[in-house]
ChimeraX commands (.cxc) that place a marker at each C-alpha (Angstrom):
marker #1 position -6.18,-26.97,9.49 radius 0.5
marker #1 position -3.22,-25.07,10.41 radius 0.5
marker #1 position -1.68,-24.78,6.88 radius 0.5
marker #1 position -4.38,-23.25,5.17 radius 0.5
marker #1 position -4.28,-20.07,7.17 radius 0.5
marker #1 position -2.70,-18.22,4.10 radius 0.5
marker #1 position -3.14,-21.07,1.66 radius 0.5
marker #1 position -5.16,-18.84,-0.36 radius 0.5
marker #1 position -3.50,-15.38,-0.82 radius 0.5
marker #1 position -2.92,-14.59,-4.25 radius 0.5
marker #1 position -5.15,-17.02,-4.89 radius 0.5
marker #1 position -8.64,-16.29,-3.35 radius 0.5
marker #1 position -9.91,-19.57,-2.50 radius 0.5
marker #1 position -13.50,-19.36,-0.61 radius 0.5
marker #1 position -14.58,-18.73,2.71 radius 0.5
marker #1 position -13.74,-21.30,5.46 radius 0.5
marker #1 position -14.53,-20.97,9.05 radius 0.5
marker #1 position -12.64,-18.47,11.51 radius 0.5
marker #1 position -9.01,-19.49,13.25 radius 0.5
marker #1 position -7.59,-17.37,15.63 radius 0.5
marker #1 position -3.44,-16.71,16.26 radius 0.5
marker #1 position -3.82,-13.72,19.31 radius 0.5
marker #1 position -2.57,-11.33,16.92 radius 0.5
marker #1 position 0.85,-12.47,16.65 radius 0.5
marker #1 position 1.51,-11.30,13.10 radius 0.5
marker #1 position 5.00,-12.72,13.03 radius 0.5
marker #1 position 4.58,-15.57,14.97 radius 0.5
marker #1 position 1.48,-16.60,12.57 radius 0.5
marker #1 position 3.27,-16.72,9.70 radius 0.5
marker #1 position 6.38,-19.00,11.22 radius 0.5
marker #1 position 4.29,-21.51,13.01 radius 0.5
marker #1 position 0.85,-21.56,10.35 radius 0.5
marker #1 position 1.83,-20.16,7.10 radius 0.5
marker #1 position 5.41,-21.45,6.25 radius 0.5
marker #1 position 3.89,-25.13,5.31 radius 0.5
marker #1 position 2.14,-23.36,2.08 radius 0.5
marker #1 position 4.12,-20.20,1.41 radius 0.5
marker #1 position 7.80,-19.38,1.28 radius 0.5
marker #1 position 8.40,-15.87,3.64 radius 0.5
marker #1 position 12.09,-16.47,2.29 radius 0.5
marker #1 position 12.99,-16.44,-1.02 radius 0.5
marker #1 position 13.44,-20.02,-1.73 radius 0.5
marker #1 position 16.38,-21.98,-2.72 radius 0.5
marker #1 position 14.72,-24.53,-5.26 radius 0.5
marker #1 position 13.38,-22.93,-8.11 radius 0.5
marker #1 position 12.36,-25.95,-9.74 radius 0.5
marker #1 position 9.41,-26.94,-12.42 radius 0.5
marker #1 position 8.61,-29.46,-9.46 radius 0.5
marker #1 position 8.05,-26.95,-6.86 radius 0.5
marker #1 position 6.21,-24.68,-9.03 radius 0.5
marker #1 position 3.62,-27.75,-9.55 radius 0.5
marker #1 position 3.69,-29.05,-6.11 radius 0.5
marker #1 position 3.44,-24.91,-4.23 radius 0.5
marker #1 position -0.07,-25.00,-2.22 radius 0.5
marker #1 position -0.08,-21.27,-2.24 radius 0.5
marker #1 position 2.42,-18.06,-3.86 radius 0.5
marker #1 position 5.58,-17.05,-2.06 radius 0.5
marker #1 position 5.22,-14.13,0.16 radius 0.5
marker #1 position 8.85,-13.17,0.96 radius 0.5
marker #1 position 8.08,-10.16,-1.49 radius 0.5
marker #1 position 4.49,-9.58,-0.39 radius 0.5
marker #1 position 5.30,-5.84,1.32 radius 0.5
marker #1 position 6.46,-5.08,-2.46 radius 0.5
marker #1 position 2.68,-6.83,-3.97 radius 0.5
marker #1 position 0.30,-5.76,-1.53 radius 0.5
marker #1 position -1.78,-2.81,-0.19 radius 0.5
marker #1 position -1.88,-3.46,3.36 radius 0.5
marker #1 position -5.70,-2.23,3.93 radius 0.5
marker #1 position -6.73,-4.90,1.09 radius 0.5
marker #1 position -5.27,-7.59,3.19 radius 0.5
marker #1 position -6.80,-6.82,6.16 radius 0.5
marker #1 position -9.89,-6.61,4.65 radius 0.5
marker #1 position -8.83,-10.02,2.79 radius 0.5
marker #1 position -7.97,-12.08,5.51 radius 0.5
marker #1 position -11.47,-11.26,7.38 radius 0.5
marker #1 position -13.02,-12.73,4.17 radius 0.5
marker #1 position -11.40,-14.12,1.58 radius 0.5
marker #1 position -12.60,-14.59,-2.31 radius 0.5
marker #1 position -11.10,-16.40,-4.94 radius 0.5
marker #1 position -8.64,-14.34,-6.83 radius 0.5
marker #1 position -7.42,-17.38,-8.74 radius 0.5
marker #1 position -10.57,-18.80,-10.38 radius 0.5
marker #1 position -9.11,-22.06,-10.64 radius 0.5
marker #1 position -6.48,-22.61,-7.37 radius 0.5
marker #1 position -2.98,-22.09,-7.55 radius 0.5
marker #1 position -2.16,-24.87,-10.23 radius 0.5
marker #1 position -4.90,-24.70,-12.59 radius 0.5
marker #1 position -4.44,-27.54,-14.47 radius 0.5
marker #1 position -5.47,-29.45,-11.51 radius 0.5
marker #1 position -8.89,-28.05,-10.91 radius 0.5
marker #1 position -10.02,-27.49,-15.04 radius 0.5
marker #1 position -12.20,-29.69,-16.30 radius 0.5
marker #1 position -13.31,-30.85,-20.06 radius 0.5
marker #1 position -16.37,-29.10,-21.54 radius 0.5
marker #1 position -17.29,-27.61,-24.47 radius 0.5
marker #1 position -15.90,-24.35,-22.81 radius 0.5
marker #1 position -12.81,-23.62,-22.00 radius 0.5
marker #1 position -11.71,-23.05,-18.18 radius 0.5
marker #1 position -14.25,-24.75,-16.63 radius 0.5
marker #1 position -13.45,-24.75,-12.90 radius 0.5
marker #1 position -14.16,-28.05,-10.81 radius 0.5
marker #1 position -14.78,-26.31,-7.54 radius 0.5
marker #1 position -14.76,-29.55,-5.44 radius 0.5
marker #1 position -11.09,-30.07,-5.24 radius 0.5
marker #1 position -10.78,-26.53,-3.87 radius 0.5
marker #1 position -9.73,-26.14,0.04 radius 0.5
marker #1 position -12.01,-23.12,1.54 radius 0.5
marker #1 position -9.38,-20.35,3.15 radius 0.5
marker #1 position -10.11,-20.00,6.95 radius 0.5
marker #1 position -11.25,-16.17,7.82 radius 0.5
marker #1 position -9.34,-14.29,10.68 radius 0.5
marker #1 position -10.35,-12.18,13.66 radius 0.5
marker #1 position -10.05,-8.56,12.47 radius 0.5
marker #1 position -6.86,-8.72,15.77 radius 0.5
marker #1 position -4.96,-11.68,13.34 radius 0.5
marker #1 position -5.77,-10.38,10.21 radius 0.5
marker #1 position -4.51,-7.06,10.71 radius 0.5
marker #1 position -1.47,-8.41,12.56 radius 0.5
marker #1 position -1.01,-10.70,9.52 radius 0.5
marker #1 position -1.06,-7.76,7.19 radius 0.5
marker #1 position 1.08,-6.17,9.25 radius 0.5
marker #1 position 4.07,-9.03,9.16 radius 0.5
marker #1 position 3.31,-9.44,5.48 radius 0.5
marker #1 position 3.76,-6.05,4.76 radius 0.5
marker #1 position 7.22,-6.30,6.34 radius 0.5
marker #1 position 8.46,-8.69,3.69 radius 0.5
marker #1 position 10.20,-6.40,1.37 radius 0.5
marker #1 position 11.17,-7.79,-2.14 radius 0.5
marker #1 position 14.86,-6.95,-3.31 radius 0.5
marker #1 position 15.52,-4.33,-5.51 radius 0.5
marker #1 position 15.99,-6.51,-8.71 radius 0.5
marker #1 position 12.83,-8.36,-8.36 radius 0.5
marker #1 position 10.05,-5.12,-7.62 radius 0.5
marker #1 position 11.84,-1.93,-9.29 radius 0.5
marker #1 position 10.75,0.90,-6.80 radius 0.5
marker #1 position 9.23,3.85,-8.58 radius 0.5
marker #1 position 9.05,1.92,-12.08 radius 0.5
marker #1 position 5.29,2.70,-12.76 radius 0.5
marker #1 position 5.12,6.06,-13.65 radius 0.5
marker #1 position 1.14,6.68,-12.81 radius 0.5
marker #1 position 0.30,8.19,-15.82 radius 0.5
marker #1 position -3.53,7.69,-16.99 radius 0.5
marker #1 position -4.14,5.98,-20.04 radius 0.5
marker #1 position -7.15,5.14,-22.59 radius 0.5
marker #1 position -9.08,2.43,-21.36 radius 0.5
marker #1 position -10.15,2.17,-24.86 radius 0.5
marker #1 position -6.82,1.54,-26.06 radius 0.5
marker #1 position -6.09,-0.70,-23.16 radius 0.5
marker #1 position -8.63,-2.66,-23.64 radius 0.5
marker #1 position -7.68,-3.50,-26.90 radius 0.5
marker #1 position -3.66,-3.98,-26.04 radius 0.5
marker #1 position -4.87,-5.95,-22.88 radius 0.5
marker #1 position -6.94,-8.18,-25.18 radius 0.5
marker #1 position -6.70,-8.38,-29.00 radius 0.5
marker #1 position -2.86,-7.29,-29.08 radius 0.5
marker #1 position -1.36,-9.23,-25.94 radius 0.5
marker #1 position -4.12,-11.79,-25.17 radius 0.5
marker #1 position -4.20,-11.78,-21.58 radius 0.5
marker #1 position -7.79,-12.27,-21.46 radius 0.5
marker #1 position -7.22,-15.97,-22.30 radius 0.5
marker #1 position -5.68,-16.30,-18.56 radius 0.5
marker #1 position -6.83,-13.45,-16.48 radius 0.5
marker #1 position -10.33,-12.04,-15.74 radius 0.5
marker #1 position -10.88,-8.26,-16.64 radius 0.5
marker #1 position -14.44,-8.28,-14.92 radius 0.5
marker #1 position -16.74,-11.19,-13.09 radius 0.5
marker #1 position -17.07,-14.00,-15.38 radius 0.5
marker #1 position -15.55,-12.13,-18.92 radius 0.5
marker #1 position -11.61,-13.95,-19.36 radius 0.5
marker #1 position -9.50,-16.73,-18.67 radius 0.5
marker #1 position -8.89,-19.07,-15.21 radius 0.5
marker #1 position -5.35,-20.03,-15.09 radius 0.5
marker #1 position -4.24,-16.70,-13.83 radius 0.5
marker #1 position -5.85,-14.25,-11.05 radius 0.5
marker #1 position -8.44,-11.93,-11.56 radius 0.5
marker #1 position -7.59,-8.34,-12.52 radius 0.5
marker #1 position -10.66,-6.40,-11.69 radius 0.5
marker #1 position -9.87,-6.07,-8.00 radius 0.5
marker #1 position -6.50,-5.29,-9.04 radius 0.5
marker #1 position -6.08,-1.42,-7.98 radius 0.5
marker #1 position -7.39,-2.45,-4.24 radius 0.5
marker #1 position -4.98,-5.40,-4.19 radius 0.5
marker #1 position -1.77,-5.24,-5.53 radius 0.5
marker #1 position 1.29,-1.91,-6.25 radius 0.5
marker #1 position 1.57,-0.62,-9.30 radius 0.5
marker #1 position 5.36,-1.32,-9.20 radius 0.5
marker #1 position 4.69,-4.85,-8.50 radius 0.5
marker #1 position 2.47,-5.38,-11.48 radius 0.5
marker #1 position 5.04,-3.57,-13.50 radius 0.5
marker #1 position 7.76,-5.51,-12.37 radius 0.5
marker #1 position 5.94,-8.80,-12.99 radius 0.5
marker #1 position 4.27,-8.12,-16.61 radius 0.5
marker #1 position 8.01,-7.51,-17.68 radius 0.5
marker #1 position 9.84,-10.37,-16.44 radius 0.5
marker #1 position 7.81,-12.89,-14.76 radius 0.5
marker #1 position 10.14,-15.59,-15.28 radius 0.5
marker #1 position 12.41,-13.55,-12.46 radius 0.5
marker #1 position 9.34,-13.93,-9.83 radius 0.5
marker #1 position 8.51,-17.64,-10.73 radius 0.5
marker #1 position 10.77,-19.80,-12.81 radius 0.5
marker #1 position 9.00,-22.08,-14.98 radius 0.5
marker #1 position 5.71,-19.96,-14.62 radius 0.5
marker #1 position 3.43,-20.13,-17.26 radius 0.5
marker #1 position 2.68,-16.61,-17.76 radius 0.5
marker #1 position 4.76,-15.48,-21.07 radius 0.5
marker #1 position 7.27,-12.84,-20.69 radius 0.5
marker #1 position 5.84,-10.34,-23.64 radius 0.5
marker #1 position 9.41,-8.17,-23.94 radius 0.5
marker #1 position 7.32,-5.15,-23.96 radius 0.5
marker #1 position 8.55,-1.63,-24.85 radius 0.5
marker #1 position 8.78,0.80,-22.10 radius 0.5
marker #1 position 5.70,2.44,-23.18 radius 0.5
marker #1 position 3.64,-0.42,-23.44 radius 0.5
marker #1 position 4.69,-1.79,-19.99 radius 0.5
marker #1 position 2.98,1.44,-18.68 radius 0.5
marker #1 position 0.22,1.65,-20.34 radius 0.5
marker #1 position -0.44,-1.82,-19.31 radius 0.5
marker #1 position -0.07,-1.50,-16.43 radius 0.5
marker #1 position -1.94,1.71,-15.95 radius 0.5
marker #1 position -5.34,0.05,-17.54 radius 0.5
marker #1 position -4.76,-3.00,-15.23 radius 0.5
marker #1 position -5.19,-0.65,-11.87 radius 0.5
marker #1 position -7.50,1.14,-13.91 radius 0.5
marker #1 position -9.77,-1.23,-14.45 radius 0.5
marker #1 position -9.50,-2.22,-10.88 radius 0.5
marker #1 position -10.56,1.13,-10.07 radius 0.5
marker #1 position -13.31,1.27,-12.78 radius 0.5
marker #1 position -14.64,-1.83,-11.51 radius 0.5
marker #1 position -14.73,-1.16,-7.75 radius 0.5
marker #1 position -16.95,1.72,-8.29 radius 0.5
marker link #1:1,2 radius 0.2
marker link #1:2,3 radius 0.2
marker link #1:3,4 radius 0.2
marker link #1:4,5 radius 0.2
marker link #1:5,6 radius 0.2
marker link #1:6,7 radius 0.2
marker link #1:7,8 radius 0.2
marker link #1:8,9 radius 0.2
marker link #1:9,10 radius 0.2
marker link #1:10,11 radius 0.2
marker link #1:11,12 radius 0.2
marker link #1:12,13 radius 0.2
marker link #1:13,14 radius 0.2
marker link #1:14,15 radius 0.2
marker link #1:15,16 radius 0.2
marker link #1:16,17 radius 0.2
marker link #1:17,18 radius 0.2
marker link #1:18,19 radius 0.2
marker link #1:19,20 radius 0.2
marker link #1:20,21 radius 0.2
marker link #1:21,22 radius 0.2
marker link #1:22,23 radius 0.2
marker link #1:23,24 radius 0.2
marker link #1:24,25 radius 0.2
marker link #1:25,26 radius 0.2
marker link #1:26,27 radius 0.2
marker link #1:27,28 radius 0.2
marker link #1:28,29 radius 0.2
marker link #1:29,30 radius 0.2
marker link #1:30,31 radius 0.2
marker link #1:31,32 radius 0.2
marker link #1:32,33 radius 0.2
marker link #1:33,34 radius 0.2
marker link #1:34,35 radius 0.2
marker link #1:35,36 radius 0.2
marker link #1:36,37 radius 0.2
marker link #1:37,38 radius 0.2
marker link #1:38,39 radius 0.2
marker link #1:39,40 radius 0.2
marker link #1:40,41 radius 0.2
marker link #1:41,42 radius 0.2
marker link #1:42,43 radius 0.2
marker link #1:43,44 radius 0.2
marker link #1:44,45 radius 0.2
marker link #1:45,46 radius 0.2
marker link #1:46,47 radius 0.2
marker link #1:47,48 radius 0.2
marker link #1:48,49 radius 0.2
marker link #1:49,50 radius 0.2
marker link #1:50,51 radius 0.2
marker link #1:51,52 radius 0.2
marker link #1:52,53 radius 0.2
marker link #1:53,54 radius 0.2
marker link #1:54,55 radius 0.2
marker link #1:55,56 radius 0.2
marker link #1:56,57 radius 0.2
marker link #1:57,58 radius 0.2
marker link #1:58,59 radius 0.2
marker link #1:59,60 radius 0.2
marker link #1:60,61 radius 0.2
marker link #1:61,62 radius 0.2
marker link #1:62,63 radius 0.2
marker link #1:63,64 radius 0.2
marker link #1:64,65 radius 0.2
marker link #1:65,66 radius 0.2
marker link #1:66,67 radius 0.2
marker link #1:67,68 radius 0.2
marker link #1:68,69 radius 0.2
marker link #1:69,70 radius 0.2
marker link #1:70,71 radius 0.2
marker link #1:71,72 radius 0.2
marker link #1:72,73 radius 0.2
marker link #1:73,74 radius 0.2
marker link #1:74,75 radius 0.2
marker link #1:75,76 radius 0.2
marker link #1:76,77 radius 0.2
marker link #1:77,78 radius 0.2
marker link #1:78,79 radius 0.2
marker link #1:79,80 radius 0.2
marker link #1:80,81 radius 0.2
marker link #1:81,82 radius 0.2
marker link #1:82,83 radius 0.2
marker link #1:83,84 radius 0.2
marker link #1:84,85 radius 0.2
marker link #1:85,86 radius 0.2
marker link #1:86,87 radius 0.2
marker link #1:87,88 radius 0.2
marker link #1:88,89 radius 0.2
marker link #1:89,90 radius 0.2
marker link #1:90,91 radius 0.2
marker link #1:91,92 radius 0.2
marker link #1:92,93 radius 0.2
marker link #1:93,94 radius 0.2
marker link #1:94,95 radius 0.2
marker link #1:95,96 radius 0.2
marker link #1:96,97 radius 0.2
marker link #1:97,98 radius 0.2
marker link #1:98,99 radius 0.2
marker link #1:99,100 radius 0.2
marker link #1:100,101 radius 0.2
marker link #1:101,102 radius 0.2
marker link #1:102,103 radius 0.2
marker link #1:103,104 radius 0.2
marker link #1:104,105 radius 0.2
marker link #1:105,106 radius 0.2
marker link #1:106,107 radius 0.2
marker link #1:107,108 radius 0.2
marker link #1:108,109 radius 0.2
marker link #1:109,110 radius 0.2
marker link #1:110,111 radius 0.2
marker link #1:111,112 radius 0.2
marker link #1:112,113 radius 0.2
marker link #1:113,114 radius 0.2
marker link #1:114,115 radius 0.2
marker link #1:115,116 radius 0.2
marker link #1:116,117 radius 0.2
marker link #1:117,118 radius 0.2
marker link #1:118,119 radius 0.2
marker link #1:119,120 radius 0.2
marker link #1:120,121 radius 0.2
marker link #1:121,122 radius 0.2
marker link #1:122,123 radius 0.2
marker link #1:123,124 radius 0.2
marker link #1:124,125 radius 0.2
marker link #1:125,126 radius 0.2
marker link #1:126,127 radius 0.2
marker link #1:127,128 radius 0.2
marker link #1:128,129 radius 0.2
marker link #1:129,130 radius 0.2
marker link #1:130,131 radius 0.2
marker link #1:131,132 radius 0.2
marker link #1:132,133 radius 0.2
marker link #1:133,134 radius 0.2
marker link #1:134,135 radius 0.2
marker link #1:135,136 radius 0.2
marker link #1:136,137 radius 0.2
marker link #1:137,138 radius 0.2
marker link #1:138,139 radius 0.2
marker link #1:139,140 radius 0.2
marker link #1:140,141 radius 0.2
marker link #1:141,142 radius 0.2
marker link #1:142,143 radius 0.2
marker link #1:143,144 radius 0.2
marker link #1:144,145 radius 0.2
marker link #1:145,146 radius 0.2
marker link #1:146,147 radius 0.2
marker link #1:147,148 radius 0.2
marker link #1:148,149 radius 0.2
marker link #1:149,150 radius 0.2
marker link #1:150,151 radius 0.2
marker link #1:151,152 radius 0.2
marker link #1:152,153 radius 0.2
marker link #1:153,154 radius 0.2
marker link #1:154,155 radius 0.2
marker link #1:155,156 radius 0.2
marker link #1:156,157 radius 0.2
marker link #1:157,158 radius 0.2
marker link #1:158,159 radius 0.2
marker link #1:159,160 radius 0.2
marker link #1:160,161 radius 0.2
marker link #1:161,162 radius 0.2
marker link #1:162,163 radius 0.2
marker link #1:163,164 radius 0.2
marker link #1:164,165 radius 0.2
marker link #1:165,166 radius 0.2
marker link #1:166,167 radius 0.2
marker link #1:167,168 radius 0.2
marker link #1:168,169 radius 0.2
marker link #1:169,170 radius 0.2
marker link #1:170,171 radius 0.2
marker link #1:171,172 radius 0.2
marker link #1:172,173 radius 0.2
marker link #1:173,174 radius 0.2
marker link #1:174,175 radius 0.2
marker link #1:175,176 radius 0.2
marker link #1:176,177 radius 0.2
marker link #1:177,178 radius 0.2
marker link #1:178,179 radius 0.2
marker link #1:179,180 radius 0.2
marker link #1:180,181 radius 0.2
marker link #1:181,182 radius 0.2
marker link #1:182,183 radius 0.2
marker link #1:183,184 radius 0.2
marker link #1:184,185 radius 0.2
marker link #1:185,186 radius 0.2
marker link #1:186,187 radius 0.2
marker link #1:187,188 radius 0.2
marker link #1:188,189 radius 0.2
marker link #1:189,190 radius 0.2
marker link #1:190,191 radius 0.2
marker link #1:191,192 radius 0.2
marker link #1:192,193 radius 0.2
marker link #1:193,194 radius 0.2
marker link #1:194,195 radius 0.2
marker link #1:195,196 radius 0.2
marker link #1:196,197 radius 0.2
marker link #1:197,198 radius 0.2
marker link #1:198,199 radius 0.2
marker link #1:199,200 radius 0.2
marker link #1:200,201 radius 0.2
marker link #1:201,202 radius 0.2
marker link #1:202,203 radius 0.2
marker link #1:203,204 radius 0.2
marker link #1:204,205 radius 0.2
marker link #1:205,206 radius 0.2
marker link #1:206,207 radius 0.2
marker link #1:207,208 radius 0.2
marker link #1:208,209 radius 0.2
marker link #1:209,210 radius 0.2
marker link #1:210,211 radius 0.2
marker link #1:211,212 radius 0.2
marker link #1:212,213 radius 0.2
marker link #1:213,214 radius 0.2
marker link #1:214,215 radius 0.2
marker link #1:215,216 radius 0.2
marker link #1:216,217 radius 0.2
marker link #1:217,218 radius 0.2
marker link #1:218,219 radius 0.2
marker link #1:219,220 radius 0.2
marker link #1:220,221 radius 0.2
marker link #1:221,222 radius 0.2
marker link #1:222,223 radius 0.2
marker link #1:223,224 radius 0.2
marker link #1:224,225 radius 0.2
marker link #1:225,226 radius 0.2
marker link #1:226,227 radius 0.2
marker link #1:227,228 radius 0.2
marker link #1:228,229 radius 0.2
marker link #1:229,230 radius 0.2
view
């Protein structure tokens, strides 16, 4: 089906069959994309939207993404969000927490390498405004992976949401071990300090973080990416 095209970035549902849009980047997004993501910021911001949104907004996506990981994406997609775009949805009870019911999950159609790259291209057009993605915000400085570890999970619990390897962390939120291959530094600076700005009524906390600990967080988070891709 025509809507889920895109249905799945940010999200990483699994592997459909191929579609094909000759390459028109632009022209993909307007006519196959629009019916699951929002390429313009959107006007209602409401908790109802936020439940009812088949896939993220992409009018900042040239501020989130690295253009080569989308390509690559879009040829063959994997899940990013363990459990879909509203969790709550696709969780079911067990003596574990986060248990994923996979059968209410839509498989994300692959694209030609033409379309995806096209895609990636248009994507990476869609610029977020200054207030939303500060430019130049993440400083790049290294940090202790030790220490990061420990902020990332004893100190600021975002383990419970988010994945820092295969299988090891929470559902509700994407995973973070492909995170230096997917997503800007700035961007996950930007969002760790005021999510709330990116998607009202989110469920992610915003955890008023000192400028130091906004780096270093986000420093082990595309660390870890990288320490995992190797």
């Amino acid at each position: 089906m025509n809507r889920h095209i895109l249905a799945a970035l940010g999200l990483g549902l699994i592997a459909g069959p191929a579609l094909s849009a000759d390459g028109n980047g632009a022209g993909l997004l307007k006519s196959q994309c629009i019916s699951c993501h929002a390429i313009v910021k959107p006007e209602n911001t409401s908790l109802d939207r936020l439940w009812e949104r088949k896939g993220p907004d992409l009018y900042y996506a040239g501020s989130k993404f690295n253009k080569p990981w989308l390509e690559k994406w879009l040829q063959n997609p994997a899940r990013i969000r363990p459990a879909g775009e509203f969790y709550t949805r696709h969780v079911k009870g067990s003596d574990k927490e986060d248990v994923v019911d996979e059968s209410g999950l839509t498989p994300h159609p692959k694209l030609s390498q033409a379309d995806a790259e096209a895609a990636a291209a248009a994507l990476m057009t869609l610029v977020a405004p200054a207030e939303l993605v500060s430019k130049g915000a993440f400083k790049g400085e290294k940090v202790s992976m030790a220490m990061g570890g420990m902020f990332f999970g004893k100190l600021r619990g975002c383990g419970a949401c988010h994945m820092a390897k295969p299988g090891f962390g929470g559902s509700s939120g994407p995973e973070l071990y492909t995170a230096s291959e997917r997503l800007q530094g700035d961007y996950i600076y930007s969002y760790i300090k005021n999510p709330q700005l990116f998607d009202p009524h989110i469920w992610m906390p915003t955890l008023n973080l000192a400028e130091p600990d906004l780096q270093r967080l986000t420093g082990y988070i595309l660390q870890l990416g990288a320490t995992e891709a190797k």
